[in-house]
C-alpha positions in Angstrom: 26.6 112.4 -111.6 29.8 110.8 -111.4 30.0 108.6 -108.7 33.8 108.8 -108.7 33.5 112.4 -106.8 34.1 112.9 -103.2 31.6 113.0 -100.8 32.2 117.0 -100.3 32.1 117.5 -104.0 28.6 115.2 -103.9 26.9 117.5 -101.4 27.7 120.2 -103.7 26.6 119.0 -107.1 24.8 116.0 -106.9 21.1 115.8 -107.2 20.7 118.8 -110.0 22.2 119.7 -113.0 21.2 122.8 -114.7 21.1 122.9 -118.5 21.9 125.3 -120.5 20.6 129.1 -119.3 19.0 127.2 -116.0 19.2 128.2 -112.7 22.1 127.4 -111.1 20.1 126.8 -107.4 17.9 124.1 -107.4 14.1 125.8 -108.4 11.7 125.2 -105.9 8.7 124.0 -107.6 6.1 125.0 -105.4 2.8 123.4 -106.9 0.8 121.0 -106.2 -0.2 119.9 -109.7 1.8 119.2 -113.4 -0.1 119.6 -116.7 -0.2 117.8 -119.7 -1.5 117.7 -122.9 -3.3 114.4 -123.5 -5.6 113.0 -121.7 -3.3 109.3 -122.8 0.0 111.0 -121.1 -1.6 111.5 -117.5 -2.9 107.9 -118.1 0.4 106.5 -118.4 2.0 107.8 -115.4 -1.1 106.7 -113.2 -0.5 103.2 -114.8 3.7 103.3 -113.7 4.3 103.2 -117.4 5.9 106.7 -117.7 7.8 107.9 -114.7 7.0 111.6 -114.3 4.7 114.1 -111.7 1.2 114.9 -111.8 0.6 115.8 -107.8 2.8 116.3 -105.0 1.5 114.2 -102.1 3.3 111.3 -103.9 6.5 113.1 -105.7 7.4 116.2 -106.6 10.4 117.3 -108.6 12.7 119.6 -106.3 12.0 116.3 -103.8 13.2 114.6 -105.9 16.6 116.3 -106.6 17.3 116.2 -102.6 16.6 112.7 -102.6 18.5 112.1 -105.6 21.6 113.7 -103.8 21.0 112.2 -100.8 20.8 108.3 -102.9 24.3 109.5 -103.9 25.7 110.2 -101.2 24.8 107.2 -99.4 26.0 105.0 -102.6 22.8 103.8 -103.1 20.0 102.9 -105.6 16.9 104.8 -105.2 15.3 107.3 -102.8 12.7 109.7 -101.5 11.7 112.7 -99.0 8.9 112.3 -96.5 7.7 114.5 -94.3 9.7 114.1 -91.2 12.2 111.2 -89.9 9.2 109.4 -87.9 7.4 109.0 -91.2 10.8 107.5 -92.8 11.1 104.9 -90.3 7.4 104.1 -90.2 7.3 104.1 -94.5 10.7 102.1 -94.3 9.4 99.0 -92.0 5.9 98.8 -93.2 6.7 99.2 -96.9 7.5 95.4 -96.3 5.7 94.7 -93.1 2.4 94.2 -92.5 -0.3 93.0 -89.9 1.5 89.5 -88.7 5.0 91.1 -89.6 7.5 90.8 -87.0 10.5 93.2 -86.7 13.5 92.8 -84.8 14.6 96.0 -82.7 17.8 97.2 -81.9 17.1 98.6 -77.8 19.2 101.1 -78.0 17.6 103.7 -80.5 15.7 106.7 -80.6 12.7 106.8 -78.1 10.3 108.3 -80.8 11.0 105.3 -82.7 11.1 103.1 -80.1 7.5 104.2 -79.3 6.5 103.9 -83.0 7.1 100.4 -83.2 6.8 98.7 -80.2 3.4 100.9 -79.3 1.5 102.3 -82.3 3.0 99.7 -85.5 2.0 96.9 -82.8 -1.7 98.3 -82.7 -1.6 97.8 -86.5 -0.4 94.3 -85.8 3.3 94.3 -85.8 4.7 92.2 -83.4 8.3 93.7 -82.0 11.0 91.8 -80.2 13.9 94.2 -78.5 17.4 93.3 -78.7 20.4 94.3 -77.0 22.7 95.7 -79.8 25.8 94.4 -77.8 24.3 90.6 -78.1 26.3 87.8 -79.3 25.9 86.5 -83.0 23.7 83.2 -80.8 21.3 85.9 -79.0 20.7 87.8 -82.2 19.5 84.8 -84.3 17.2 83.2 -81.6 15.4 86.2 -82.5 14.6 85.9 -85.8 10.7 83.8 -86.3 9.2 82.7 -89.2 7.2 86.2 -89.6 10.2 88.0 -89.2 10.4 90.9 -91.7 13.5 93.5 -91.1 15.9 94.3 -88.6 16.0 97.9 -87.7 18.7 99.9 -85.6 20.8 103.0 -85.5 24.0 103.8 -87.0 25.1 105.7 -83.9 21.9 105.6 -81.3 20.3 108.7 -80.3 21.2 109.2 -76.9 23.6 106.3 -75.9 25.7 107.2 -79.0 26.8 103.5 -79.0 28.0 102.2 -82.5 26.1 99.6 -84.6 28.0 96.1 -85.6 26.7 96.6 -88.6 28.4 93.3 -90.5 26.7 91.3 -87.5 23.6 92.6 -87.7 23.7 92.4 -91.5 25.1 88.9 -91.1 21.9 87.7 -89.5 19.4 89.1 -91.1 20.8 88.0 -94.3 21.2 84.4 -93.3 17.2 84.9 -92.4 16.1 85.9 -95.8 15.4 89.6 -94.7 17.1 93.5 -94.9 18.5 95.2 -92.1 17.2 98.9 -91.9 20.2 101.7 -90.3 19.1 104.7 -89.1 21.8 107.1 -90.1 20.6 110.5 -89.0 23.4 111.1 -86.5 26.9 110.2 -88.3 25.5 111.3 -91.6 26.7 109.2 -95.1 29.5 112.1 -94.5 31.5 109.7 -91.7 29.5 106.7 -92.5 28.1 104.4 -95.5 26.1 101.6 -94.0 25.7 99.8 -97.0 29.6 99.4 -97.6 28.8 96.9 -94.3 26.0 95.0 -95.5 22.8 97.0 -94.5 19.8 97.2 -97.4 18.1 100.5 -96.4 18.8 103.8 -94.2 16.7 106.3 -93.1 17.4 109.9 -91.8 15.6 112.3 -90.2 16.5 115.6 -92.1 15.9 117.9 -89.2 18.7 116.7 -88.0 22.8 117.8 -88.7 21.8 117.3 -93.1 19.1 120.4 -92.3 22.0 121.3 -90.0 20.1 124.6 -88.5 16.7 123.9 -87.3 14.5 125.3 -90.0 12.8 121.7 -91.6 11.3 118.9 -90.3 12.2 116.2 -93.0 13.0 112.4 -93.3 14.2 110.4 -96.1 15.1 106.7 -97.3 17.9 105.2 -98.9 17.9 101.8 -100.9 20.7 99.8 -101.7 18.6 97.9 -104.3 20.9 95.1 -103.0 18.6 93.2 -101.4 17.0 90.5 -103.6 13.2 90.6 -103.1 12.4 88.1 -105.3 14.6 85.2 -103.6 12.4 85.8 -100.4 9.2 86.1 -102.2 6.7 84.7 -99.7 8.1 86.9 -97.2 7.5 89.9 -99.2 4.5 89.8 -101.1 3.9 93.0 -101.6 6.7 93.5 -103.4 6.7 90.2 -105.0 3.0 89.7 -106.2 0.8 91.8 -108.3 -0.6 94.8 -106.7 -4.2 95.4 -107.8 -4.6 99.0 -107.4 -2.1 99.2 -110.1 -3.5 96.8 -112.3 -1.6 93.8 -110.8 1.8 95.2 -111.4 4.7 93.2 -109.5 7.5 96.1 -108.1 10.1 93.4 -108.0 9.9 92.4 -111.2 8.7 95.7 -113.1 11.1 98.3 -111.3 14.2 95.6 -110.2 16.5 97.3 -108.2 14.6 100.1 -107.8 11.6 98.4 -106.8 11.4 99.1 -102.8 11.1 103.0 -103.1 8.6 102.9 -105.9 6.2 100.6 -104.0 6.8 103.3 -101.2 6.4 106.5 -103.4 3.3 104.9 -105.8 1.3 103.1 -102.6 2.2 104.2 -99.2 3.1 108.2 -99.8 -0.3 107.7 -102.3 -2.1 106.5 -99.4 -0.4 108.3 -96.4 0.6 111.4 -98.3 3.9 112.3 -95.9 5.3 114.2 -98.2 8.3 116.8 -97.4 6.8 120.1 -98.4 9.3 121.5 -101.6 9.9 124.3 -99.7 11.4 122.2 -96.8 13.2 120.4 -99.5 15.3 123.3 -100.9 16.2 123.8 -97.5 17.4 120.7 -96.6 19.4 120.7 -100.3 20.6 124.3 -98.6 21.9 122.4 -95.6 23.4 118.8 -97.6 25.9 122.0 -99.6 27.7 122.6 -96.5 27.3 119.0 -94.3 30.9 117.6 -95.3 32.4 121.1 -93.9 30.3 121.2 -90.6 30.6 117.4 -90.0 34.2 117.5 -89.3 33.9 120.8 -87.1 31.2 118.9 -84.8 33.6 116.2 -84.7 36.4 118.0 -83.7 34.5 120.2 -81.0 32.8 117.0 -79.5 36.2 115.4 -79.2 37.7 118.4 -77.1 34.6 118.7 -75.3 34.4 115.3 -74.4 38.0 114.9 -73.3 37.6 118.0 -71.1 34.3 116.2 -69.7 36.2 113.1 -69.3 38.9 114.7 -67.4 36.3 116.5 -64.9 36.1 115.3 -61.4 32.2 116.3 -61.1 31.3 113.9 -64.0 30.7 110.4 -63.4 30.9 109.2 -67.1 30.9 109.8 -70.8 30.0 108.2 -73.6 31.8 109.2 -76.9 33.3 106.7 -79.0 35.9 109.4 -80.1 37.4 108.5 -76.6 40.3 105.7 -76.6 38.5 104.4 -73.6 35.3 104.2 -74.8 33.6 100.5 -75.1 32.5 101.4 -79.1 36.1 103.0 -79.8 37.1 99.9 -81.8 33.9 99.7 -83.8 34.0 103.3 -84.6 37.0 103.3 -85.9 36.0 100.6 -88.4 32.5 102.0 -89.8 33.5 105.6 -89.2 37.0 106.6 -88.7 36.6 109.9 -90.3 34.4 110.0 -86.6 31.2 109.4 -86.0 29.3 112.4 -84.8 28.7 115.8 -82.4 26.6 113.9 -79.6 27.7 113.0 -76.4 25.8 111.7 -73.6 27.3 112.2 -69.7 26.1 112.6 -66.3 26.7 114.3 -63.4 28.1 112.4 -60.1 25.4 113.8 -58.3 22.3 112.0 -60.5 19.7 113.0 -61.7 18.9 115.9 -59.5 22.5 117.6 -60.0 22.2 116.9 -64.3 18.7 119.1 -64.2 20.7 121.9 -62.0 23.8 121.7 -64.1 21.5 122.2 -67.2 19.6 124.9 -65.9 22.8 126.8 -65.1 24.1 126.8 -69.2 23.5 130.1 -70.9 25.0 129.8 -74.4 23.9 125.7 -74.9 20.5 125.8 -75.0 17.7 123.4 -73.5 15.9 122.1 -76.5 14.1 119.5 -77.8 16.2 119.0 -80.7 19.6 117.3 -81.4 22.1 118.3 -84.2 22.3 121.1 -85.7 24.5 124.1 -85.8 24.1 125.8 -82.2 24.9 123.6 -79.1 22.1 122.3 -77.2 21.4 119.8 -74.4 18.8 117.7 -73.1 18.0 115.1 -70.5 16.0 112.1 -71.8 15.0 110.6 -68.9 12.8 113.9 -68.6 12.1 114.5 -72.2 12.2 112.2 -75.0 12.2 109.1 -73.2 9.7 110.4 -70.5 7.0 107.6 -71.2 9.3 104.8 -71.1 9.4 102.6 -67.7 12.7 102.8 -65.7 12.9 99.0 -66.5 12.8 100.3 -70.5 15.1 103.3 -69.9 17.7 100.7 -69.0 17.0 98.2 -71.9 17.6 101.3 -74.0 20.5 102.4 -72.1 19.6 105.3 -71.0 20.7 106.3 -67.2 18.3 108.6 -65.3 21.3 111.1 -65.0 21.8 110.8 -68.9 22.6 114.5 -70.5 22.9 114.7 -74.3 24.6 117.2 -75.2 25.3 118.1 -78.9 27.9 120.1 -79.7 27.4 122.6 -82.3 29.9 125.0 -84.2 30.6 127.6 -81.9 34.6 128.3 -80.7 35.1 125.1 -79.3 36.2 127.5 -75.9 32.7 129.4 -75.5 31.5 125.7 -75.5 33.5 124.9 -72.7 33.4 127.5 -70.9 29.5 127.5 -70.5 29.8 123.8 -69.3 32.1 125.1 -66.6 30.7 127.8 -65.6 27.3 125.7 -65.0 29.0 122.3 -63.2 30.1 125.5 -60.5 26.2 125.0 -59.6 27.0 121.5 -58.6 
């Protein structure tokens, strides 16, 4: 595909291109197995000679064409599906991290994934030290120890919707000989690229605005193939020395650029088998069509929505770096001036107490455990998806007891508002 074409025209085509008399909608190839004809051709592809499929719990080829769409969009090198964002994350740090590993965490992320590797990956081993993503360049590299691995954050963090200094971040874990690792989900490679500011991989939970209406559960990961394995081999020696359940291959010097995603696709999805189902897939390829379209109409309703928040004597504060005001207005405007996404986060001056009433009150913004997608919905962390977390850890992730997220979805921008005034008369 030609990487000259605009990221609207990307959605659109990239990722599949039918030949002659094919269909024009990308096939969903809804088995689990792939013939051939010699006995010699299956061999080939179990020894990474020949790429091609033979069963889908490690690739399959509608998967493939998402992903392959996706890896453009994102300007990068290689990807793949898996089954849902949580497995993304958890393929994309322990792809290269293993028992003794040590990964640096941005605080202020998603509480899932906060739980995933601070709690289960450190079961497995993984040591986990939790940074402040507002720290200075000095507090960010006192973190770094010789096991260090990756450094792993969020473009724009699910709920604090603060904005990732990608360059420092990137800065850092360069100077220490390892990748950083962006979560993208929320801003989408629609209003941001994290690789045009030095980050190495991204991961995306599908469900969220590229599904863009709440029918798949997906993930997916993005490599650069920037980063240079093979400079940092003793940190990496999985990628970097032979492999002997594929009769000692070496990824970084078989499959170069492209090395990272096949070690993930030919050892971890062979072993772990978290693949996106094909059917998912096509919807998520049904969803990536229209993202560049829906994208700027979240925008733009989360920008009136949170003005008319902002201008609301009941509410104590938003967060929405759309807003002049708002401490990650400058950095947004850098990394994603086209905007960044349709999540707020606010609360009500009453606390927590007067945010549950006030969402109990909405009828056409729905209480849901789900973020993102076409029709508005709203949830309260504290309650939800950060309920195991310690108040001490709510605040490390910056998440205020009275925290709402709401995210706006595509209705008239007016019904939207409307409903959120209707319920604050509760309050």
């Amino acid at each position: 595909m030609d990487n000259t074409l605009q990221q609207g025209t990307l959605c659109l085509h990239a990722g599949w291109s039918p030949k002659n008399g094919e269909p024009r909608s990308l096939p969903i190839y809804q088995s689990t197995t792939f013939k051939y004809d010699t006995s010699d051709a299956m061999g080939r592809l179990f020894d990474l000679v020949d790429t091609g499929y033979f069963y889908t719990r490690l690739q399959n080829p509608t998967n493939d064409s998402v992903a392959m769409k996706l890896c453009a969009l994102e300007g990068g090198e290689a990807a793949m599906l898996t089954s849902s964002g949580q497995a993304a994350n958890f393929f994309a740090i322990f792809n290269i991290c293993e028992a003794g590993g040590h990964v640096i965490l941005s605080s202020k992320v998603y509480g899932g994934t906060f739980n995933l590797i601070t709690v289960t990956m450190a079961k497995m081993g993984i040591e986990c030290t939790v940074i402040d993503p507002d720290c200075t360049e000095e507090e960010l590299n006192a973190a770094f120890r010789e096991n260090t691995k990756c450094v792993f954050g969020e473009s724009v963090a699910n709920p604090a919707v603060c904005v990732l200094d990608f360059e420092k971040f990137a800065k850092a874990a360069h100077a220490h000989g390892v990748p950083l690792i962006v979560d993208n989900t929320f801003p989408t490679p629609i209003n941001c690229r994290p690789f045009q500011f030095g980050a190495d991989i991204v991961t995306h939970s599908t469900t969220k605005y590229i599904d863009g209406h709440a029918s798949s559960v997906g993930g997916a990961i993005v490599d650069s193939g920037n980063f240079d394995w093979m400079a940092h081999a003793d940190k990496f020696p999985g990628l970097c020395t032979p492999d002997p359940s594929y009769h000692g291959i070496t990824y970084a010097e078989s499959f170069g650029r492209s090395a990272y995603i096949v070690k993930a696709t030919v050892q971890l999805m062979r072993d772990l088998g978290c693949i996106q189902a094909p059917q998912n897939a096509f919807y998520v390829n049904l969803g990536l069509e229209s993202l560049a379209v829906r994208m700027e109409r979240h925008c733009r309703n989360a920008q009136k929505v949170a003005e008319y928040l902002k201008a609301n004597d009941k509410v104590a504060w938003v967060n929405y770096a759309g807003l002049p005001d708002d401490p990650y207005h400058a950095l947004a405007e850098k990394y994603m001036p086209k905007g960044t996404c349709g999540v707020l986060s606010f609360a009500i001056k009453g606390g927590r107490d007067d945010s549950i009433r006030f969402m109990d009150h909405l009828k056409l913004i729905s209480i849901v455990t789900h973020v993102a997608d076409a029709k508005s919905c709203v949830l309260h962390p504290a309650s939800h998806t950060h309920r195991q977390m310690t108040e001490e850890q709510l605040a490390e992730a910056g998440v205020d007891p009275g925290l709402i997220r709401l995210s706006v979805g595509l209705e008239d921008v007016d019904d939207i508002i409307a409903d959120i005034e209707q319920a604050l008369q509760y309050v």
